[in-house]
C-alpha positions in Angstrom: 11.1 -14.8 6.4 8.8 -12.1 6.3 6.0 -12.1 3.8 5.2 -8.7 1.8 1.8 -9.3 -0.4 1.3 -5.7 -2.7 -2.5 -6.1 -3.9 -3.2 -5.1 -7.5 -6.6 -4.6 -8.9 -7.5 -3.8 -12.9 -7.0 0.3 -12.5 -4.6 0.8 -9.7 -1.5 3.4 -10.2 1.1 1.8 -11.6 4.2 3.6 -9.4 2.2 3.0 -6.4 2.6 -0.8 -6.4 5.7 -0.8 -8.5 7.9 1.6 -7.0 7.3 -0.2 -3.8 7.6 -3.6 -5.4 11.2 -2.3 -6.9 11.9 -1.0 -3.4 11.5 -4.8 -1.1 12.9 -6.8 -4.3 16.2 -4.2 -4.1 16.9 -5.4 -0.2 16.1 -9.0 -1.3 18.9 -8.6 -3.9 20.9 -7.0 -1.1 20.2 -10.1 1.5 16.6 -9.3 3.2 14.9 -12.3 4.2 11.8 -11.4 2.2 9.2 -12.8 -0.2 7.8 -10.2 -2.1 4.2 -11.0 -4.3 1.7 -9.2 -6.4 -1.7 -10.7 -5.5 -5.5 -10.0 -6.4 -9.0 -11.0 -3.8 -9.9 -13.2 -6.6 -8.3 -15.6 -9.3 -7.3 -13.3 -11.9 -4.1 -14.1 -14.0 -3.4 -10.4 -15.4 -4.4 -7.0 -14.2 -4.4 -3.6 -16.0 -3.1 -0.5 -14.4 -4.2 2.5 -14.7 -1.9 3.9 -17.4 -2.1 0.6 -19.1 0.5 -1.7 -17.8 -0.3 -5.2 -18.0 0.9 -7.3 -15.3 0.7 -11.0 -13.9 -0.2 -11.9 -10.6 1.4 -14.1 -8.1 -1.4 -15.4 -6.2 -4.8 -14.5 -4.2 -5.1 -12.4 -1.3 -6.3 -14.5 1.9 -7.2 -14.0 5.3 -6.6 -17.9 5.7 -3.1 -17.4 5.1 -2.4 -13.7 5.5 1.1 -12.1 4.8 3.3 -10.4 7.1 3.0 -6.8 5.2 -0.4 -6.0 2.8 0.4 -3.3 0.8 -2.7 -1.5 -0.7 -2.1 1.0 -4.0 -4.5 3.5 -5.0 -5.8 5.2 -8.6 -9.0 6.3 -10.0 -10.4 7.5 -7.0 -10.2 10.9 -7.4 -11.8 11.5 -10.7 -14.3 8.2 -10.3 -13.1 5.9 -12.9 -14.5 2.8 -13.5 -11.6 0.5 -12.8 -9.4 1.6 -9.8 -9.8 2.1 -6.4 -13.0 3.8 -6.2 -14.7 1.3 -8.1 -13.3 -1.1 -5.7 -14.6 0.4 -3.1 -18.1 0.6 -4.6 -17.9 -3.1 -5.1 -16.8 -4.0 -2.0 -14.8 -6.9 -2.3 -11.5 -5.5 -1.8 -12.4 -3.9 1.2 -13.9 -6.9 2.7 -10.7 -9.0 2.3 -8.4 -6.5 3.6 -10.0 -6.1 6.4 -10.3 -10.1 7.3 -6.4 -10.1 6.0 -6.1 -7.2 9.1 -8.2 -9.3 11.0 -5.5 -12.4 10.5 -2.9 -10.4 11.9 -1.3 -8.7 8.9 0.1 -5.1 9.0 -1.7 -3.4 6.3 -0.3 -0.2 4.4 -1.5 2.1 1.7 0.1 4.3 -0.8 -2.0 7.3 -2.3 -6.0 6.8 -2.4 -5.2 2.8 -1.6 -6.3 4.9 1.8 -9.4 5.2 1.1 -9.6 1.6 0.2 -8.5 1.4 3.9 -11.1 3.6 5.3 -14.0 1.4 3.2 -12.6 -1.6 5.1 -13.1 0.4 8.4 -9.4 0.9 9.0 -8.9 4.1 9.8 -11.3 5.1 12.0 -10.3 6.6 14.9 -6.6 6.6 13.6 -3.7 8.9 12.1 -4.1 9.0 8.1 -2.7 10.5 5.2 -4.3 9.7 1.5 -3.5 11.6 -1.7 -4.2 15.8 -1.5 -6.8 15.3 -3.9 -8.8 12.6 -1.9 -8.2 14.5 1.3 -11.7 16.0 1.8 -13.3 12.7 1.2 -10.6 11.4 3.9 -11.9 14.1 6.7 -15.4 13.1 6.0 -14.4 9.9 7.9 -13.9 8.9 11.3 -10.0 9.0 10.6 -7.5 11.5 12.2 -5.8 13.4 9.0 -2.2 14.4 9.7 -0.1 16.1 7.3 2.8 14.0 7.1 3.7 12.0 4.2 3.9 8.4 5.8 1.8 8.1 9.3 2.9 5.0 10.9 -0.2 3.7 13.6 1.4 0.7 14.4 -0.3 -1.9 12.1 -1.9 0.5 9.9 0.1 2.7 7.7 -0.7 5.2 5.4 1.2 7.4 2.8 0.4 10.5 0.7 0.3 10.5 -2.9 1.7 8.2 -5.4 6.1 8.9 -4.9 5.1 8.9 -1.5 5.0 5.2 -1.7 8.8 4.8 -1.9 9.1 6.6 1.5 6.3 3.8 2.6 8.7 1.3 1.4 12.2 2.9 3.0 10.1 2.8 6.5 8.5 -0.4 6.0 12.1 -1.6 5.3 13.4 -0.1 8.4 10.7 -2.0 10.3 11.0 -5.4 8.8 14.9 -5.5 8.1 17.2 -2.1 9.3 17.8 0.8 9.0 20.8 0.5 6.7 19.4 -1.9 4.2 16.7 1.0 3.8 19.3 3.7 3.4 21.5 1.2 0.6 18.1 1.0 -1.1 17.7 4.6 -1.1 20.9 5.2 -2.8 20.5 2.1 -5.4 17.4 3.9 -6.1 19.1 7.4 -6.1 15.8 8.7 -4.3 16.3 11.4 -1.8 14.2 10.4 1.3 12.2 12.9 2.8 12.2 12.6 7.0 8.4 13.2 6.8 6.9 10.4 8.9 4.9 10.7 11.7 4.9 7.8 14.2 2.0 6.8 16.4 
């Protein structure tokens, strides 16, 4: 069974984590050998999103134990909040751990600006990225290799544009990790149009 670990911090987009979330649970309903979790760096019981959902958490994020799939959502990067992802990055934690969960052998993803959480944990340098439009100049001021796609697939890093982008994450991820056919019957149980926008190391 294949272990898919989506990392939620107090300020992260709320369709970045869920939509995904919805996405893997739909092809576990459908007969996908997966266990899907919501999971923080450190013990926290609820987190707050961005527009104010209030979720619980499965677990904590470890690079003793690292999942198959670590799915990384962005928010509050772009206008410098203090909860979301770049306050993350400022702290550094979250950075730190998901580059010892990459380190453990896990494929690591982002949706939206969760990719610039990606480039703080020294991800993406040297590699095909996409992050939200908005965070895009902050993106090329890296070391990564911006392409305009809106899922970049290097492998075991994977990147996606902003925020609905995440679904087309998921629909590829699923296609990896299951087939091709479980990610199109999601597709249509979602009634979300895929776009053929993913560019493939």
């Amino acid at each position: 069974m294949a272990t898919v670990e989506i990392l939620v911090y107090d300020g992260f987009d709320e369709l970045d984590a869920i939509g995904p979330f919805e996405a893997f649970e739909m092809a576990v309903d459908d007969g996908a050998s997966l266990a899907v979790s919501l999971v923080t760096v450190e013990r926290q019981a609820r987190v707050t999103a961005a527009h104010g959902l209030r979720i619980d958490t499965d677990g904590v994020l470890s690079a003793d134990d690292p999942p198959d799939l670590l799915l990384v959502p962005g928010g509050g990067w772009n206008d410098r909040r203090e909860r979301g992802a770049w306050a993350e990055a400022e702290r550094g934690v979250v950075p730190d751990v998901v580059a010892g969960v990459h380190d453990a052998g896990a494929t690591v993803a982002s949706v939206c600006t969760g990719g610039m959480l990606l480039s703080r944990a020294g991800l993406l340098a040297g590699r095909p990225a996409i992050t939200h439009s908005g965070a895009l100049n902050d993106l090329r001021a890296t070391d990564a290799d911006v392409v305009a796609a809106r899922v970049v697939d290097d492998g075991d890093v994977v990147t996606a544009g902003g925020i609905t982008s995440g679904l087309d994450l998921a629909l590829h991820l699923l296609e990896r990790l299951v087939d091709r056919e479980t990610a199109e019957r999601v597709a249509r149980g979602l009634e979300y149009d895929r776009r053929d926008d993913v560019s493939v190391s």
